[in-house]
MMTF fields as JSON, N, C-alpha, C and O atoms, coordinates in Angstrom:
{
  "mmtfVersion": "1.0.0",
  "mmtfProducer": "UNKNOWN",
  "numBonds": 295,
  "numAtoms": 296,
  "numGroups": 74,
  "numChains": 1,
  "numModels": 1,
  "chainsPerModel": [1],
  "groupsPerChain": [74],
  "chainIdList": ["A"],
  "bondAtomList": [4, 2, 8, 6, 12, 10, 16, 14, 20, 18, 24, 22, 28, 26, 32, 30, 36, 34, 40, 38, 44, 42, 48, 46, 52, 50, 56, 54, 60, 58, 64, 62, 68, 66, 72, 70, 76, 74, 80, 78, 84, 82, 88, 86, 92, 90, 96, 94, 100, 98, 104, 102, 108, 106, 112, 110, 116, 114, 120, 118, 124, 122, 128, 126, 132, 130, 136, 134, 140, 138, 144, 142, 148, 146, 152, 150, 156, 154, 160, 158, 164, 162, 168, 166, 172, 170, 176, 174, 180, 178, 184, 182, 188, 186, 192, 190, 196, 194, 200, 198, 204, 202, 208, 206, 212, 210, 216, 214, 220, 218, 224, 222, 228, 226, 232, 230, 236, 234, 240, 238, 244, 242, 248, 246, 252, 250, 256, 254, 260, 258, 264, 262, 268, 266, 272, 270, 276, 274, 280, 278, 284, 282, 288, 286, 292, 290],
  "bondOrderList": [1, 1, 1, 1, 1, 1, 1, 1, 1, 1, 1, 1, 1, 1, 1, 1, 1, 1, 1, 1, 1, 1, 1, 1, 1, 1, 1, 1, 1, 1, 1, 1, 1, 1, 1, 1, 1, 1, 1, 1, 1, 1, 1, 1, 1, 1, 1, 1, 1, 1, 1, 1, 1, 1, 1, 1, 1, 1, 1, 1, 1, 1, 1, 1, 1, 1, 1, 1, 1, 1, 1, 1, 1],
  "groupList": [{"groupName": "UNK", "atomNameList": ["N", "CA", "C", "O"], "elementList": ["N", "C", "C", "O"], "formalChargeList": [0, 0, 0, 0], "bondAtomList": [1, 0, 2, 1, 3, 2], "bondOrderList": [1, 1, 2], "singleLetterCode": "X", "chemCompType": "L-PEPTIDE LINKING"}],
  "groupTypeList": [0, 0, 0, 0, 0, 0, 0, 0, 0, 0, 0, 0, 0, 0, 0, 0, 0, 0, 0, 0, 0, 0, 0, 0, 0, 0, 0, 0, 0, 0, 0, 0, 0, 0, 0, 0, 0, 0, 0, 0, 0, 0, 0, 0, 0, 0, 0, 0, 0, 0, 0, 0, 0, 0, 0, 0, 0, 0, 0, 0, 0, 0, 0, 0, 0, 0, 0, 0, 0, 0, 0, 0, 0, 0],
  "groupIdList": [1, 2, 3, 4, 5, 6, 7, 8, 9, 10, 11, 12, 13, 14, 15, 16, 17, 18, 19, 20, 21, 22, 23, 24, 25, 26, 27, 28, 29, 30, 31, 32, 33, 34, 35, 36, 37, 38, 39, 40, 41, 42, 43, 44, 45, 46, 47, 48, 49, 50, 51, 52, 53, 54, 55, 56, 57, 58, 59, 60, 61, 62, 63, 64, 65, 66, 67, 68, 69, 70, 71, 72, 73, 74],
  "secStructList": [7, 2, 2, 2, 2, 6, 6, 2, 2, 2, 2, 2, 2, 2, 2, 2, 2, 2, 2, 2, 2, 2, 1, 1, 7, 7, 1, 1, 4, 4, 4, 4, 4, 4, 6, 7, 1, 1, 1, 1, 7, 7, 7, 7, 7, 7, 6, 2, 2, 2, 2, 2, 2, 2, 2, 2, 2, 2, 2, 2, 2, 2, 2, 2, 2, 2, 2, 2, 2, 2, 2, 1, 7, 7],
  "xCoordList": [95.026, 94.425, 94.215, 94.253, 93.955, 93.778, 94.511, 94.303, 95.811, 97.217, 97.833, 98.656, 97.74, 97.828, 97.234, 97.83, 95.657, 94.474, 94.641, 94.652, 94.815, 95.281, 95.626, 95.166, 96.844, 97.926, 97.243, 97.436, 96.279, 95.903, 95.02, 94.928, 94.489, 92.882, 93.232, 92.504, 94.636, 95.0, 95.552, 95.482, 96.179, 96.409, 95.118, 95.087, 94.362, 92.958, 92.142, 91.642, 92.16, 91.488, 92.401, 91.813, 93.637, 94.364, 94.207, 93.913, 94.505, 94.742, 93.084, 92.959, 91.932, 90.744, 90.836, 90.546, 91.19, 91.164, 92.295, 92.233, 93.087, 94.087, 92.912, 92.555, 92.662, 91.537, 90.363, 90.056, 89.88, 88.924, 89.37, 88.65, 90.269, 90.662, 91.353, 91.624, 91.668, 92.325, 91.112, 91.439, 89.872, 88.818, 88.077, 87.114, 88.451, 87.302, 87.988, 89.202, 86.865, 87.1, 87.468, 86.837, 88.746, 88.903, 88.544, 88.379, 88.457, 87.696, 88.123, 87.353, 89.265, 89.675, 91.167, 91.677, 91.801, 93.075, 93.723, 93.17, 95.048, 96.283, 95.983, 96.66, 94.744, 94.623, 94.275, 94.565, 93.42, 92.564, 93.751, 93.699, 94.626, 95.796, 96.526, 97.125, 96.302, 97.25, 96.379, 96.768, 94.631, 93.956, 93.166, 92.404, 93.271, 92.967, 91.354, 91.438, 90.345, 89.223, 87.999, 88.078, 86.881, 85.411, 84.545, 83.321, 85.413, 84.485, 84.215, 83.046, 84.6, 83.866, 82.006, 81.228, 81.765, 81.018, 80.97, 82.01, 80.2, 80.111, 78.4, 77.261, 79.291, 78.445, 78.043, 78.827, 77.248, 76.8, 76.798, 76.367, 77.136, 77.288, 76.645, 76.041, 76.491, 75.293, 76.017, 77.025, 74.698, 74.923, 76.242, 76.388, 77.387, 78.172, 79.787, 80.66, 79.226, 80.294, 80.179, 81.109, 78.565, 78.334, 78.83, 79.479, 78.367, 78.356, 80.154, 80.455, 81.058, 82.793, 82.941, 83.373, 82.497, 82.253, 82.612, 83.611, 81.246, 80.648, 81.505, 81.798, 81.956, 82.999, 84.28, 84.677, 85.062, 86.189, 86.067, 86.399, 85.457, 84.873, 84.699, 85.062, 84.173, 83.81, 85.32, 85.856, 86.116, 86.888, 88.028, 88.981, 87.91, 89.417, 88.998, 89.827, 87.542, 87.275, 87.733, 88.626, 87.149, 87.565, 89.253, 89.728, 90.021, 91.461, 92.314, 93.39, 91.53, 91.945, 91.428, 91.866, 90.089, 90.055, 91.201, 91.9, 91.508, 92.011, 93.321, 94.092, 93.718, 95.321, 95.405, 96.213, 94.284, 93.843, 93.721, 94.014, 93.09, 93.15, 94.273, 94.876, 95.183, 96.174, 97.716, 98.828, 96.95, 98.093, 97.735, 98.648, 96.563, 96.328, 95.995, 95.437, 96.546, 96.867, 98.24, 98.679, 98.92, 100.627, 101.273, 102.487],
  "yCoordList": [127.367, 128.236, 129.638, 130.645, 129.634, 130.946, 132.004, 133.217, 131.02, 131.422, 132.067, 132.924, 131.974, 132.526, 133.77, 134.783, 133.568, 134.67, 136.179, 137.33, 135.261, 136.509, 137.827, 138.666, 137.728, 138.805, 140.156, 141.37, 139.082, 140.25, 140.83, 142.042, 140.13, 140.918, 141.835, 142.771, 141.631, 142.777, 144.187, 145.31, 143.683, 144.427, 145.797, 147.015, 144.728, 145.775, 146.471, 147.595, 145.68, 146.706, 147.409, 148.086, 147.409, 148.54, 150.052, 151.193, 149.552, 150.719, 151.595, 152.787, 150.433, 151.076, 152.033, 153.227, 151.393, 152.305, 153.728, 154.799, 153.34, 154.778, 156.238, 157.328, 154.923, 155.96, 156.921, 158.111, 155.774, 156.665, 157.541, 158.524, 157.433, 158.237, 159.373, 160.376, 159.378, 160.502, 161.474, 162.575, 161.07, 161.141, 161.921, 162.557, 161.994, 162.701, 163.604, 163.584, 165.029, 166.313, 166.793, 166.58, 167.524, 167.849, 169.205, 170.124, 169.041, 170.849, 172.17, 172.906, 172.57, 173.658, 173.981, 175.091, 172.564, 172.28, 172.446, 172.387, 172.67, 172.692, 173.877, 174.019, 175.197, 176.124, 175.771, 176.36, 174.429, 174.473, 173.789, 174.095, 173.022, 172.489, 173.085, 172.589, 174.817, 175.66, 176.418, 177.364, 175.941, 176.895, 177.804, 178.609, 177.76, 178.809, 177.745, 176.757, 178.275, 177.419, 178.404, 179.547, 177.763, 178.391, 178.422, 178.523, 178.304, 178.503, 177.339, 177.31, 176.094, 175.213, 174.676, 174.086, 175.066, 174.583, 173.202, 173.13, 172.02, 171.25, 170.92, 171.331, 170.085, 169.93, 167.927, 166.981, 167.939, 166.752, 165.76, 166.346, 164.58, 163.944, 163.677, 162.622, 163.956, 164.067, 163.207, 163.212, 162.658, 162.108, 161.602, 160.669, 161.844, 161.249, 160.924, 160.104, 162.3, 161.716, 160.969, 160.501, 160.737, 159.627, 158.029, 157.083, 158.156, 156.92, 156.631, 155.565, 157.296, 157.302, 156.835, 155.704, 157.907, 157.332, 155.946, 155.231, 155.88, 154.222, 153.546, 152.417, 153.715, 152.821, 152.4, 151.265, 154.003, 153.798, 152.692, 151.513, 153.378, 151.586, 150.35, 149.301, 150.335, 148.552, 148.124, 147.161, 149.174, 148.532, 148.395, 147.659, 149.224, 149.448, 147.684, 146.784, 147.584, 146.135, 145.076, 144.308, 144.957, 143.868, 143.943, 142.863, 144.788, 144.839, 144.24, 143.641, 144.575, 143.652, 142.44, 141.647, 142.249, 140.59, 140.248, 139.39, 140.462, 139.551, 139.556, 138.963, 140.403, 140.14, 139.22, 138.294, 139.584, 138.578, 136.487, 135.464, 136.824, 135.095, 135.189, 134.303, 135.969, 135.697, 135.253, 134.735, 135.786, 135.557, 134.213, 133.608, 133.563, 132.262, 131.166, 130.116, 131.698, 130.601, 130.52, 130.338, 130.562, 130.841, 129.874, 129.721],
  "zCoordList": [140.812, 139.815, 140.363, 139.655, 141.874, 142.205, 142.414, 142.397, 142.704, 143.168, 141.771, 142.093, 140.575, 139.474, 139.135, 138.769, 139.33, 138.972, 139.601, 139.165, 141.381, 142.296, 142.678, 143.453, 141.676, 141.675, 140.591, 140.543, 139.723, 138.208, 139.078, 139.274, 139.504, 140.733, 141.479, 141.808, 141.904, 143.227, 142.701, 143.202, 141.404, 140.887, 139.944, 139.769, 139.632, 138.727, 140.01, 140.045, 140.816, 141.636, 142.573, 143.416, 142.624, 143.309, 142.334, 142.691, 141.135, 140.535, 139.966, 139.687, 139.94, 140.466, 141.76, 141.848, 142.464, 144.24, 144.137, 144.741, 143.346, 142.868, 142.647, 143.093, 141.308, 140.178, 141.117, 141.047, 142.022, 142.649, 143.731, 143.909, 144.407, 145.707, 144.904, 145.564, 143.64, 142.853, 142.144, 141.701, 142.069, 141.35, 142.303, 141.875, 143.88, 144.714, 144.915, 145.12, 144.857, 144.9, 146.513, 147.548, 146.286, 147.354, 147.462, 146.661, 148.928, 149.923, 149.609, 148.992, 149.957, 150.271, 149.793, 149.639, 149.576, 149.321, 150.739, 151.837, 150.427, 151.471, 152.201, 153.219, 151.83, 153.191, 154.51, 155.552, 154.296, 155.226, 156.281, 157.473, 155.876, 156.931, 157.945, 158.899, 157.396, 158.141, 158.843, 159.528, 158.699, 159.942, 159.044, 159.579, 157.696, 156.822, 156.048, 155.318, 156.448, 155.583, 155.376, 154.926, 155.779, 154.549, 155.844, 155.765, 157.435, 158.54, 158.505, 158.89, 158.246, 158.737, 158.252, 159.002, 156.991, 156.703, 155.996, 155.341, 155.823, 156.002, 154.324, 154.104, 153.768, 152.097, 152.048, 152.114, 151.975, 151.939, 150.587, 149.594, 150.395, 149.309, 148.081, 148.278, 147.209, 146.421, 144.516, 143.81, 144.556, 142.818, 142.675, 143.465, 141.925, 141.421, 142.714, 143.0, 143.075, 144.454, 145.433, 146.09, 145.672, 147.357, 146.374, 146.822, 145.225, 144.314, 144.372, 144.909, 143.98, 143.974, 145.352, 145.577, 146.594, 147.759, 147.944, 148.016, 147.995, 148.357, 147.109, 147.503, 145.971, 145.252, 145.866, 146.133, 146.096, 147.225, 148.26, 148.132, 149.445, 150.738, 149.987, 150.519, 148.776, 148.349, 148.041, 148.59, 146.842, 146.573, 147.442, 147.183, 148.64, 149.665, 150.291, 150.418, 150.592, 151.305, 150.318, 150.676, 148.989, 148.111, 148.261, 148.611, 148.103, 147.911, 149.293, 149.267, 150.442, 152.043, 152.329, 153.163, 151.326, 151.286, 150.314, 150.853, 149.523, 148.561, 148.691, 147.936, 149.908, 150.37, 151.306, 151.377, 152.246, 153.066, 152.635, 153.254, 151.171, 150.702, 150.403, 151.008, 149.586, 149.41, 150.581, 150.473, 151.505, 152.674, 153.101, 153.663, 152.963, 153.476, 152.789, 153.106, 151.538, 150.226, 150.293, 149.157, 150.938, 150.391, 151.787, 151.922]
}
């Protein structure tokens, strides 16, 4: 039964983990790669982004367990 369920699970929460790693605001863009940034200041997580945050880590962990059962169901 699980071996069925599995695949829909890995799938809803991959494309959750898309959603959110696409969803967090990035810094400076592509200047800061070439040496070009804001000095190096440094903004701390607040309200809706520590929350995406901490969503990202849960769901990157749920998505490596469940490859993980899946590798040792098979």
């Amino acid at each position: 039964m699980l071996l069925v369920i599995l695949p829909y699970i890995q799938i809803a929460i991959s494309v959750l983990l898309i959603v959110a790693i696409l969803l967090q605001k990035q810094g400076t863009g592509i200047g800061s790669a070439f040496g070009g940034g804001d000095g190096g200041s440094y903004a701390s997580r607040r309200g809706f982004e520590k929350i995406l945050f901490c969503a990202t880590i849960i769901l990157a962990i749920l998505f490596l367990a469940s490859a993980f059962i899946n590798l040792l169901l098979k």
